[in-house]
BATI-71289 format. One record per residue (C-alpha): residue number from 1; residue in one letter; x, y, z. Coordinates in steps of 0.2 Angstrom, whole numbers. Layout:
<rs>
n / res / x / y / z
NUM / a / X / Y / Z
...
</rs>
This chain:
<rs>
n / res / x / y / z
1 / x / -422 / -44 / -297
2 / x / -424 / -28 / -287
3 / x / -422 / -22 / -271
4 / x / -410 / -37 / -266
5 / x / -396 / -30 / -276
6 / x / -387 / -13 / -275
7 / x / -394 / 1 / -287
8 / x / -383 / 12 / -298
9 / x / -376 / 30 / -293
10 / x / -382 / 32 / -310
11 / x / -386 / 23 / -326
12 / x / -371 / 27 / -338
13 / x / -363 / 37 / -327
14 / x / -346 / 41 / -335
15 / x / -353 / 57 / -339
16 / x / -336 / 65 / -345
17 / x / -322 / 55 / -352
18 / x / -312 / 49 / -339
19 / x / -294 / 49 / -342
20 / x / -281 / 42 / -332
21 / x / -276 / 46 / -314
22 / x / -263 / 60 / -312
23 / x / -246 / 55 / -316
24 / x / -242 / 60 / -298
25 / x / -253 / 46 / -289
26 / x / -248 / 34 / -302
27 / x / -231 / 35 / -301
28 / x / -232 / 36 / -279
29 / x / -244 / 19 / -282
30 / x / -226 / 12 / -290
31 / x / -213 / 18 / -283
32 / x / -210 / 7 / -270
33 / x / -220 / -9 / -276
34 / x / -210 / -22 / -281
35 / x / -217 / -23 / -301
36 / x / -225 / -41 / -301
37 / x / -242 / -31 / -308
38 / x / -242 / -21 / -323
39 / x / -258 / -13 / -319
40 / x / -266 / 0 / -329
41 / x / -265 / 19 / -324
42 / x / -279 / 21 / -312
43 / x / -277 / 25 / -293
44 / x / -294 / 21 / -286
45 / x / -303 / 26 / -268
46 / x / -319 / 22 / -266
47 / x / -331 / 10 / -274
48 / x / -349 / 4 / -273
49 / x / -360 / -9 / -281
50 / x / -351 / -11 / -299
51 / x / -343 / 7 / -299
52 / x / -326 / 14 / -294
53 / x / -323 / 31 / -292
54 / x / -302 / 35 / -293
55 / x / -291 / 50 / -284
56 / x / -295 / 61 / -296
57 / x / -315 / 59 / -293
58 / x / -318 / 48 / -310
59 / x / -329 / 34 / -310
60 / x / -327 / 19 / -318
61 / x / -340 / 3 / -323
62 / x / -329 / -12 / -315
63 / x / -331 / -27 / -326
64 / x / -316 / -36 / -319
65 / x / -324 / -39 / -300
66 / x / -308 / -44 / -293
67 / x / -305 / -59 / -304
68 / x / -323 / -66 / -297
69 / x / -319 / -60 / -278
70 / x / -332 / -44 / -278
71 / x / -347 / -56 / -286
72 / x / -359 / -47 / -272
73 / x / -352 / -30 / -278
74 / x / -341 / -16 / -269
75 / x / -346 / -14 / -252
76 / x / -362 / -23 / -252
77 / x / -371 / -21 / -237
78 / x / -375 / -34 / -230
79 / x / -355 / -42 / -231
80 / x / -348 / -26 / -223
81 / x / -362 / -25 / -209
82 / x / -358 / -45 / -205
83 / x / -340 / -38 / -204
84 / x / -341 / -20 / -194
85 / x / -351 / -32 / -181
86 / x / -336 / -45 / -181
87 / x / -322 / -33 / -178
88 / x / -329 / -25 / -163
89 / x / -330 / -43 / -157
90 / x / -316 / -55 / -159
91 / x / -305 / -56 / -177
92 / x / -290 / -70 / -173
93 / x / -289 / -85 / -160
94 / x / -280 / -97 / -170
95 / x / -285 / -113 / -173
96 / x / -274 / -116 / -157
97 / x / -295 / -113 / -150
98 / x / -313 / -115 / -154
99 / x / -321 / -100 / -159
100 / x / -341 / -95 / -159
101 / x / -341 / -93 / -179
102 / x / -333 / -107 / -186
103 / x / -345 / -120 / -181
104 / x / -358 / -111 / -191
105 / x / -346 / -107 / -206
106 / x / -342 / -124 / -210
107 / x / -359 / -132 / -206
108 / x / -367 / -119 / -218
109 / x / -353 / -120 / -232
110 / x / -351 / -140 / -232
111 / x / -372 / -141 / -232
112 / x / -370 / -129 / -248
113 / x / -357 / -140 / -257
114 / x / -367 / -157 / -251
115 / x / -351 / -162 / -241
116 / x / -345 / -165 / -224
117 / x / -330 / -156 / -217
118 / x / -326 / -140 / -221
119 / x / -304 / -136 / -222
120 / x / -303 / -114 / -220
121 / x / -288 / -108 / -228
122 / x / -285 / -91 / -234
123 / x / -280 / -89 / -250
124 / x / -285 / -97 / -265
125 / x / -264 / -104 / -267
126 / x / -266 / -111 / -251
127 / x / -282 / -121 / -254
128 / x / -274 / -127 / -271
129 / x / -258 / -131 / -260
130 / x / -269 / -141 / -244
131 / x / -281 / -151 / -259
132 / x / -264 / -159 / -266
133 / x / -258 / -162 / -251
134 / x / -274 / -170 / -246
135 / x / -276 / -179 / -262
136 / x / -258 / -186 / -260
137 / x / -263 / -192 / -241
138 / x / -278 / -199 / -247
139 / x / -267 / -209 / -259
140 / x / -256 / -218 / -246
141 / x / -266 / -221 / -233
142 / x / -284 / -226 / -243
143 / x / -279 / -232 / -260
144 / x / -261 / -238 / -254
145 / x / -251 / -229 / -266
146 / x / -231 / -231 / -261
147 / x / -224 / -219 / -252
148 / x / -219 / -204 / -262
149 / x / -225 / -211 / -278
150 / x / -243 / -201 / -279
151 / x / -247 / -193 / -295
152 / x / -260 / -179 / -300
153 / x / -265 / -176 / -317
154 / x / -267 / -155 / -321
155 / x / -271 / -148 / -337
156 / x / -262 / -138 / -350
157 / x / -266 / -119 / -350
158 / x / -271 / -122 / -331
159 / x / -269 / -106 / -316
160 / x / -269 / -114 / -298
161 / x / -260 / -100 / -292
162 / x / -242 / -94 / -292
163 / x / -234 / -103 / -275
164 / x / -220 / -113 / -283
165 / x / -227 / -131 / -281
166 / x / -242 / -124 / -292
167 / x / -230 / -115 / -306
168 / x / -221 / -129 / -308
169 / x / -235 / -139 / -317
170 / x / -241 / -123 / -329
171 / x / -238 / -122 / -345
172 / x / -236 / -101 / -343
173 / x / -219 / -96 / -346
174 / x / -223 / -78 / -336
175 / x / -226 / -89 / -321
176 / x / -215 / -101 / -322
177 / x / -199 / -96 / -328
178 / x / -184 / -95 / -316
179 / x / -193 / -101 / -299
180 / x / -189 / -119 / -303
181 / x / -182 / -131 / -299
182 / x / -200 / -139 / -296
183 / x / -209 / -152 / -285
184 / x / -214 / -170 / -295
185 / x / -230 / -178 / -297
186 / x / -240 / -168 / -309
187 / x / -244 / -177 / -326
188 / x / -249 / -165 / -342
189 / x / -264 / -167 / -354
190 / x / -273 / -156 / -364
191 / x / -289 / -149 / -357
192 / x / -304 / -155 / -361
193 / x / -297 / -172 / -371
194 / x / -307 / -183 / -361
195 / x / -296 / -199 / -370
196 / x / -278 / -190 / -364
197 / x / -283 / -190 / -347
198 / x / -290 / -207 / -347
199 / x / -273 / -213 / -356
200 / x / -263 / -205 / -341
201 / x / -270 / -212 / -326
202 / x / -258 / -226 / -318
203 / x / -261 / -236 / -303
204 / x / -250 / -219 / -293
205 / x / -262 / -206 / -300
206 / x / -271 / -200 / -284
207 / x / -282 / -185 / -291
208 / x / -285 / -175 / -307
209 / x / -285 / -158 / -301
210 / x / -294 / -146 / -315
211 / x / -303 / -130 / -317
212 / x / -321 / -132 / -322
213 / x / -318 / -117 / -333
214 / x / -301 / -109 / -336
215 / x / -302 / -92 / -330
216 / x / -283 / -87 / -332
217 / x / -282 / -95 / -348
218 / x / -298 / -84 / -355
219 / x / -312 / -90 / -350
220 / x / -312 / -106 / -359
221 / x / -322 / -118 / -358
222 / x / -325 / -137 / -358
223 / x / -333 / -147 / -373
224 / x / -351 / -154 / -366
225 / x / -350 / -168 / -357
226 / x / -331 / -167 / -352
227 / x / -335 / -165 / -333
228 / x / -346 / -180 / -333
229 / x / -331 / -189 / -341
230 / x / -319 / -185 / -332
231 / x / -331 / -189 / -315
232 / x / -334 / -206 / -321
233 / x / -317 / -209 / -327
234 / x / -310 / -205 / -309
235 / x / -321 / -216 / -301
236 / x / -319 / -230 / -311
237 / x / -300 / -228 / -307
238 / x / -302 / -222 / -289
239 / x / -295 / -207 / -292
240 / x / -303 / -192 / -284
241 / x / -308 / -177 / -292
242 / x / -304 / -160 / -286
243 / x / -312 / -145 / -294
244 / x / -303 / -129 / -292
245 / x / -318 / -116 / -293
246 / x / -309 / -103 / -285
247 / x / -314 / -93 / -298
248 / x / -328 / -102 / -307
249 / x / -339 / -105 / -292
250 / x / -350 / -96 / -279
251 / x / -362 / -89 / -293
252 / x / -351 / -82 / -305
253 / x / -359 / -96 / -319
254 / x / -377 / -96 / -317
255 / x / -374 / -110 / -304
256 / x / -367 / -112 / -288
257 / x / -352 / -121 / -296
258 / x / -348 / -123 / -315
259 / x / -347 / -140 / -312
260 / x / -368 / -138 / -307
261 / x / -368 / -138 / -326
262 / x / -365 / -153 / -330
263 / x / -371 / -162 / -313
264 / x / -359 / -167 / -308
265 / x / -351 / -167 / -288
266 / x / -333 / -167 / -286
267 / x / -322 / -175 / -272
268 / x / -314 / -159 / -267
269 / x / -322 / -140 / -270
270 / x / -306 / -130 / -269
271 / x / -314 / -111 / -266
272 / x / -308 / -93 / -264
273 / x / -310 / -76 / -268
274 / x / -328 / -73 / -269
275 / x / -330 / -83 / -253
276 / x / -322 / -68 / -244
277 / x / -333 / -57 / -253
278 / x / -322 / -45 / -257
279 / x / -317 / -41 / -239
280 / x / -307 / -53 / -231
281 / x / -295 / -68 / -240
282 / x / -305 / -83 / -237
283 / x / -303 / -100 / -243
284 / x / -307 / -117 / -241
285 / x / -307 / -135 / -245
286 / x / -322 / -144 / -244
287 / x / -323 / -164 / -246
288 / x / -335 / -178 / -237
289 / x / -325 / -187 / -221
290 / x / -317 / -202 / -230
291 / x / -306 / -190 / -240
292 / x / -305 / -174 / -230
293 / x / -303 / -182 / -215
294 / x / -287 / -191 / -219
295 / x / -280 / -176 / -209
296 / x / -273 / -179 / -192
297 / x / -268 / -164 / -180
298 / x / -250 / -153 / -185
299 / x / -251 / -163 / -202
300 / x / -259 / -146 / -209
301 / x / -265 / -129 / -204
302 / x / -264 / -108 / -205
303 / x / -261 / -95 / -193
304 / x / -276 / -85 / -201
305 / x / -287 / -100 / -208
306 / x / -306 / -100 / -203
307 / x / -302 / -85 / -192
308 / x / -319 / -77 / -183
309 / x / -318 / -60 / -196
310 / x / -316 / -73 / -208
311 / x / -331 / -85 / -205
312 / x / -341 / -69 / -199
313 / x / -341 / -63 / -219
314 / x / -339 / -81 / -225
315 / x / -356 / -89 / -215
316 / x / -367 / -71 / -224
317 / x / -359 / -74 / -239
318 / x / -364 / -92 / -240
319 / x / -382 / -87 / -234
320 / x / -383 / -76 / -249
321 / x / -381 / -89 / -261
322 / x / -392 / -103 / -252
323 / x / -407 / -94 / -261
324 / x / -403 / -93 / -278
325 / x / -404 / -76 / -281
326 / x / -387 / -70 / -287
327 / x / -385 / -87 / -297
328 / x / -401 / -83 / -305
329 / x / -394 / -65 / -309
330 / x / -378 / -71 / -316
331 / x / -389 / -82 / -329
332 / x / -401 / -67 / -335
333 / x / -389 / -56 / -336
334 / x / -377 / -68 / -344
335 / x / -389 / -68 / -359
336 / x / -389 / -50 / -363
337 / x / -370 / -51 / -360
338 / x / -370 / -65 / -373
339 / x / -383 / -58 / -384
340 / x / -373 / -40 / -384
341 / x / -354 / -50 / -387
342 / x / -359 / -61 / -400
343 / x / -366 / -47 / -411
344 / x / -348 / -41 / -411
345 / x / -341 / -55 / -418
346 / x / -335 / -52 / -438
347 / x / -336 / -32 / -430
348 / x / -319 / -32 / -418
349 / x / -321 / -47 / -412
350 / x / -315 / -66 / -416
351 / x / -319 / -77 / -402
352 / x / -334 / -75 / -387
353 / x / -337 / -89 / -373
354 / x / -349 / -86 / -361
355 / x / -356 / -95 / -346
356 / x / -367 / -85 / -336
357 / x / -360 / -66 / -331
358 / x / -340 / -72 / -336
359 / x / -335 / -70 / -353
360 / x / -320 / -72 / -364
361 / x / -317 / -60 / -379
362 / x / -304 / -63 / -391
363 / x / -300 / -46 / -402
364 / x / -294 / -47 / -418
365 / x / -275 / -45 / -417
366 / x / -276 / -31 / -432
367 / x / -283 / -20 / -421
368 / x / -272 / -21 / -406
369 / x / -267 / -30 / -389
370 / x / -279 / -32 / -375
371 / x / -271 / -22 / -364
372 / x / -271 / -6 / -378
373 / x / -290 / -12 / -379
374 / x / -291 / -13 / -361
375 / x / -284 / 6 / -359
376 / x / -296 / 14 / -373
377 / x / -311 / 6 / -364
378 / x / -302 / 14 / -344
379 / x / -304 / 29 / -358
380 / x / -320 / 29 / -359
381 / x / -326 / 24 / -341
382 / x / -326 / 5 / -341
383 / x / -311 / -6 / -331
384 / x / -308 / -23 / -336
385 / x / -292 / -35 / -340
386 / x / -282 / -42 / -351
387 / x / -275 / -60 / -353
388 / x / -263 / -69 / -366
389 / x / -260 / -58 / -380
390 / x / -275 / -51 / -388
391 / x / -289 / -61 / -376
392 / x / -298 / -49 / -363
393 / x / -310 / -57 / -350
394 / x / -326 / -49 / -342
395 / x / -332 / -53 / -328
396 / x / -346 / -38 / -318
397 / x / -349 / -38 / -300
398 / x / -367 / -50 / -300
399 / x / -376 / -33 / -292
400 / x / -372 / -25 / -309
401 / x / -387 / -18 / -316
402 / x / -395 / -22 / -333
403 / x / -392 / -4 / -341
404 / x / -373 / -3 / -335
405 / x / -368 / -19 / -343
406 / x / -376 / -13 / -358
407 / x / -367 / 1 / -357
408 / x / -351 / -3 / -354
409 / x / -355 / -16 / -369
410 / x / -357 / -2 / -379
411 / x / -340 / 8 / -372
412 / x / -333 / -10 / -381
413 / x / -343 / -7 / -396
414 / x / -335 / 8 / -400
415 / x / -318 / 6 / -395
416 / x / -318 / -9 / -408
417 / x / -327 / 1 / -421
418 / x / -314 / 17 / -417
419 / x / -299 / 5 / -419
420 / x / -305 / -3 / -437
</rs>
């Protein structure tokens, strides 16, 4: 685990506190942003491998990667070359044509998923959005579900995205309050009861559509042998199965997918963000030809979707994953995350999930939020974020380097040691 992978500027290398970026460039950053972000008080400009340096010339440990869309690190070579060549080439043709890179994108992304046809999208809410529209196509045409009658089951504490059809069956009150009224179709149950899920499935369900692990929700993860449950459960229904790994997938777990865990193949991968890696929004649906190709021409599509920039970063970062490497990373360096969290549990700390380089911390509510949490450790060098109350979620570029996680574990240490 060498040469592949980015070095470090330098071990450690908040050598002074950093503090936050001048009021001045936080307040510009604001001022004429609509506020659906409360992010915290860093304006950064440049980045590289797992650092980020901000305005002010401070560098920060990033252990939040973009929500899992910067798994091969800031600028990594090899994505930004792949792009720099695409742009002086060709970037958009619609889908109105064939271009040179798509071919190679989704023969190379469906051989990595074991599927057929490749469905490029852009965003991780748009290949949420196509898989249920797929799913409920699927439904009337192969299974012969009545028209506008197709159900999909979703689970409680679930994040698809925040495009209204998708807010409209979470349980979160931030993202769905006041956008409603909402589309029908999506039946409840609580994740990882195996026998709820079971118990709603009708002769009209047409999908359960899950997160392998919940990302949004803190990391959480499902009781051993769920995903195998719930595999054979929809094909005993003939149900299909769509897995959203936008944020689970593509190495972050150990695995190429979470569901890799537990071997088991979905009907539908729903991907994103570190497909794109970390350039360009990319996303996609990916699905074998008696479900994906359901699809007739006009029924579907995206101005930007499987664009040539797109495909260009898309097809390297694909190639990247097809040895191993980074998903072999993300499982060694998983352990000493583990090993190093786990050790803070009685000490600051109440709750650790781990699977691979993703983690969920729950802090003790006695010794604040996770957002103050989150703004001692900006103090001290490290970025991260917070979710649901006092829950903070980690998750380090996969070209992060053995003695930076640690010490960025240790920034942790000692903001939870200050606070009690």
């Amino acid at each position: 685990m060498t040469s592949t992978f980015q070095p470090t500027i330098e071990t450690g290398s908040a050598s002074t506190t950093p503090a936050p970026a001048t009021p001045a460039a936080v307040d510009r950053a604001e001022a004429r942003t609509a506020h659906n972000y409360h992010p915290l008080p860093v304006v950064i400009e440049h980045a590289e491998g797992a650092w980020m340096t901000d305005v002010d010339g401070r560098r920060f440990l990033d252990l939040l990667a973009g929500y899992s869309a910067l798994n091969f690190g800031h600028s990594n070579p090899r994505l930004v070359e792949a792009a720099r060549a695409q742009l002086g080439q060709l970037t958009l043709t619609s889908r109105a044509f064939i271009h040179d890179r798509f071919a190679d994108f989704c023969a190379e992304l469906g051989d990595l998923c074991g599927k057929d046809l490749v469905l490029p999208m852009n965003t991780g809410a748009e290949a949420v959005e196509t898989a249920i529209k797929v799913a409920r196509k699927w439904g009337y045409d192969v299974k012969g579900v009545p028209a506008d009658a197709a159900r999909i089951i979703v689970a409680s504490g679930n994040f698809h995205g925040r495009t209204t059809t998708i807010v409209g069956f979470s349980d979160d009150p931030d993202a769905r309050d006041g956008f409603g009224p909402f589309a029908p179709g999506f039946d409840t149950v609580p994740y990882g009861d195996l026998a709820a899920l079971e118990a709603a499935i009708t002769p009209e369900t047409v999908a359960v559509l899950i997160e392998p692990i919940q990302g949004e929700g803190g990391v959480v993860l499902p009781p051993d042998g769920y995903l195998r449950g719930v595999r054979a459960a929809c094909t005993a229904n003939n149900v299909l199965f769509a897995a959203d790994e936008i944020q689970a997938g593509l190495g972050r777990t150990g695995r190429t997918f979470a569901c890799d865990h537990e071997g088991v193949v979905p009907d539908l991968y729903v991907l994103g963000k570190a497909l794109g890696g970390g350039i360009v929004p990319v996303s996609a649906v990916v699905g074998d030809r008696d479900v994906l190709g359901v699809l007739a021409p006009g029924q579907h599509g995206s101005t930007f979707g499987g664009n040539p920039l797109a495909c260009a970063v898309g097809t390297e970062v694909v190639r990247m994953l097809a040895g191993g490497e980074f998903q072999a990373r993300a499982a060694e360096l998983g352990d000493l995350m583990r090993e190093r969290l786990e050790a803070l549990l009685g000490h600051g700390l109440v709750g650790v999930r781990v699977r691979g380089l993703w983690a969920g911390i729950d802090i003790d509510p006695a010794l604040g939020t996770g957002r103050e949490i989150c703004e001692r450790l900006m103090a001290r060098g490290v970025l991260a974020k917070d979710t649901h109350g006092s829950t903070i979620r980690f998750a380090p570029p996969l070209v992060i380097e053995p003695a930076d996680l640690a010490w960025g574990l240790d920034q942790l240490a000692d903001v939870l040691a200050e606070a009690r």
